[in-house]
DRENRONU-996899 format. One record per residue (C-alpha): residue number from 1; x, y, z. Coordinates in nm, 4 decimals. Example, Ala and Ser with C-alpha at 12.3 -4.5 7.8 and 13.67 -1.06 7.14 Angstrom:
% DRENRONU-996899
   nr      east     north        up
    1    1.2300   -0.4500    0.7800
    2    1.3670   -0.1060    0.7140
This chain:
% DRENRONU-996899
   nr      east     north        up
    1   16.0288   26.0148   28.2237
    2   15.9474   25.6853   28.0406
    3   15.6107   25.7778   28.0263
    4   15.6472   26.1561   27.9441
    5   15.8713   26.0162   27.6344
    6   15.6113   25.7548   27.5346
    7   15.3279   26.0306   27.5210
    8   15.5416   26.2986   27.3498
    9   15.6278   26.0163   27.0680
   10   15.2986   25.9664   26.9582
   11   15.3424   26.3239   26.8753
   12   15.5183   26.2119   26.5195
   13   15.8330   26.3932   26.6051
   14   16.1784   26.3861   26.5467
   15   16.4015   26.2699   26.7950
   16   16.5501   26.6292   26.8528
   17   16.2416   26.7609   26.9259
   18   16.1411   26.4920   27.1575
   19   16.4490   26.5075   27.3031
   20   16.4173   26.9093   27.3358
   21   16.0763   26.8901   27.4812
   22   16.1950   26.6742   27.7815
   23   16.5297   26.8454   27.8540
   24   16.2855   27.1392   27.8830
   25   16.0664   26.9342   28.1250
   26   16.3378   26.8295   28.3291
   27   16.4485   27.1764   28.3809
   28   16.0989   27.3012   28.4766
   29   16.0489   27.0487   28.7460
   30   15.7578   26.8879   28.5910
   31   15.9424   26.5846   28.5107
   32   16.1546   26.4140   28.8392
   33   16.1701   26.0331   28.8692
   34   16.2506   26.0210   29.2304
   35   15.9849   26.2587   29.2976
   36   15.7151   25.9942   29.0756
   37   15.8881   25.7487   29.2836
   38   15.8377   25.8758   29.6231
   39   15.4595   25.9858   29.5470
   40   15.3765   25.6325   29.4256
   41   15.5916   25.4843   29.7558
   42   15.3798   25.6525   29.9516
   43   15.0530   25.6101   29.7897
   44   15.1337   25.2378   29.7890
   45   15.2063   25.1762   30.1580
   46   14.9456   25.4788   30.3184
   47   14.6062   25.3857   30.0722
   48   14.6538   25.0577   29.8905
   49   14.8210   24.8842   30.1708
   50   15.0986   24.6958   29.9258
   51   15.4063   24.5361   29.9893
   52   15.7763   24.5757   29.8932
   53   15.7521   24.3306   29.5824
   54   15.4671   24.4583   29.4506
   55   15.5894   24.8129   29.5059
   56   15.8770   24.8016   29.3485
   57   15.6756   24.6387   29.0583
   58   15.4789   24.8548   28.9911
   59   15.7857   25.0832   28.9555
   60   15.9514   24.8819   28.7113
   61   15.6244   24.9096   28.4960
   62   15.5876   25.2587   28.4897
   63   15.9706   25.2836   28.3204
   64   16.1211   25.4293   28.6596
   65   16.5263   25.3860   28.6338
   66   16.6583   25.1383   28.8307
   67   16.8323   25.3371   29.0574
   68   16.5745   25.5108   29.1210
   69   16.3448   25.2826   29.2316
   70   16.6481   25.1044   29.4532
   71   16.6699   25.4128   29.6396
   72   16.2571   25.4712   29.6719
   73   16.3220   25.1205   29.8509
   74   16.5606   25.1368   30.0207
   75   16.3644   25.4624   30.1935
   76   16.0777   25.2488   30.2754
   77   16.0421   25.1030   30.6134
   78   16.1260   24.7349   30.6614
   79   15.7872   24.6956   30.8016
   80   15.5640   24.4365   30.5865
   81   15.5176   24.1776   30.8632
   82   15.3777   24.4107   31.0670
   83   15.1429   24.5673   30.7572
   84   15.0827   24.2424   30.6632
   85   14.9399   24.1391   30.9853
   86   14.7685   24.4563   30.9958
   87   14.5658   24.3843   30.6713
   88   14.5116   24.0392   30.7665
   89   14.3471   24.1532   31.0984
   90   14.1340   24.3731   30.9200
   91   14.0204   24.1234   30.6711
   92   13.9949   23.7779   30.8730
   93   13.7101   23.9711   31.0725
   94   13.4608   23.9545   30.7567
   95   13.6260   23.5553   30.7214
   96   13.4400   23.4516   31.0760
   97   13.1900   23.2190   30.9242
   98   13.4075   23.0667   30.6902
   99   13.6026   22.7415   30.7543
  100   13.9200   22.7706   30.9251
  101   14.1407   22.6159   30.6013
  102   13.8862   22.8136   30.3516
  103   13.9595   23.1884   30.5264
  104   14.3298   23.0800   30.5617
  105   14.3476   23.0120   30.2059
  106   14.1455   23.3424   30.0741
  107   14.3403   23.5670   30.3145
  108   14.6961   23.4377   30.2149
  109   14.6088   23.4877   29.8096
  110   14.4696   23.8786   29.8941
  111   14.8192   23.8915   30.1313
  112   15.0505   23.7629   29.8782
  113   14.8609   23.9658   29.5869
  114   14.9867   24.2875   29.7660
  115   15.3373   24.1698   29.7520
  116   15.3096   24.0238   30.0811
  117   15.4325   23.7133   29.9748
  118   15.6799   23.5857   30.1962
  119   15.5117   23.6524   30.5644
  120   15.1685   23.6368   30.4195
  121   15.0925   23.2345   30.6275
  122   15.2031   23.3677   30.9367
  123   15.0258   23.6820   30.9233
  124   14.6842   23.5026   30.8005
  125   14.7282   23.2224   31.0763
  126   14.8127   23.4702   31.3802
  127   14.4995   23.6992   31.2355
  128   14.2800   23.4205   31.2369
  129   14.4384   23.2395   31.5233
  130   14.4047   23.6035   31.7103
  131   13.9955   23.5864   31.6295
């Protein structure tokens, strides 16, 4: 809804109107936080491969309550080791020629840049220990 109330207020109006416009919103269905939250959840573990910190950044920046995004995490599997690993085994294949400390290095910055951050060293070392 942050967004939604951002766009309407470049609108130049009044605060009751902006406030009118979203109630309306709301109770349309085109406007749902959890429902934003959920979508971008998903779209965040399924295509982009991202972990719970960076998830629930990206949250915070779109203007998603608080409570909302809590309970969009607390819905999510517990599961970034093993998507971790996952993306590190797919990645430490195109690594093969590189050094052993210089593929270690470049795969745990692209792990901990998806909000992998804490398991990202063991997951790079077992994927390239594992090739």
């Amino acid at each position: 809804m942050a967004e939604a109330r951002a766009v309407i207020a470049e609108r130049d109006l009044d605060p009751v109107a902006i406030a009118s416009v979203l109630h309306g919103f709301i109770r349309r269905g085109y406007l749902d936080d959890r429902a934003l939250a959920d979508q971008l959840v998903y779209s965040a573990v399924e295509r982009k491969g991202q972990g719970r910190m960076v998830i629930a950044q990206s949250l915070a920046k779109r203007g998603i309550p608080r409570d909302v995004v809590d309970a969009a995490m607390t819905a999510l599997p517990d599961d970034d080791a093993d998507r971790a690993l996952e993306f590190a085994r797919q990645k430490a294949r195109s690594m093969r020629a590189l050094d052993h400390e210089v593929a270690l290095r470049r795969l745990v910055g692209q792990l901990a840049r998806r909000g992998y951050g804490v398991g990202a060293l063991d997951a790079a070392r077992q994927a390239l220990d594992e090739l």
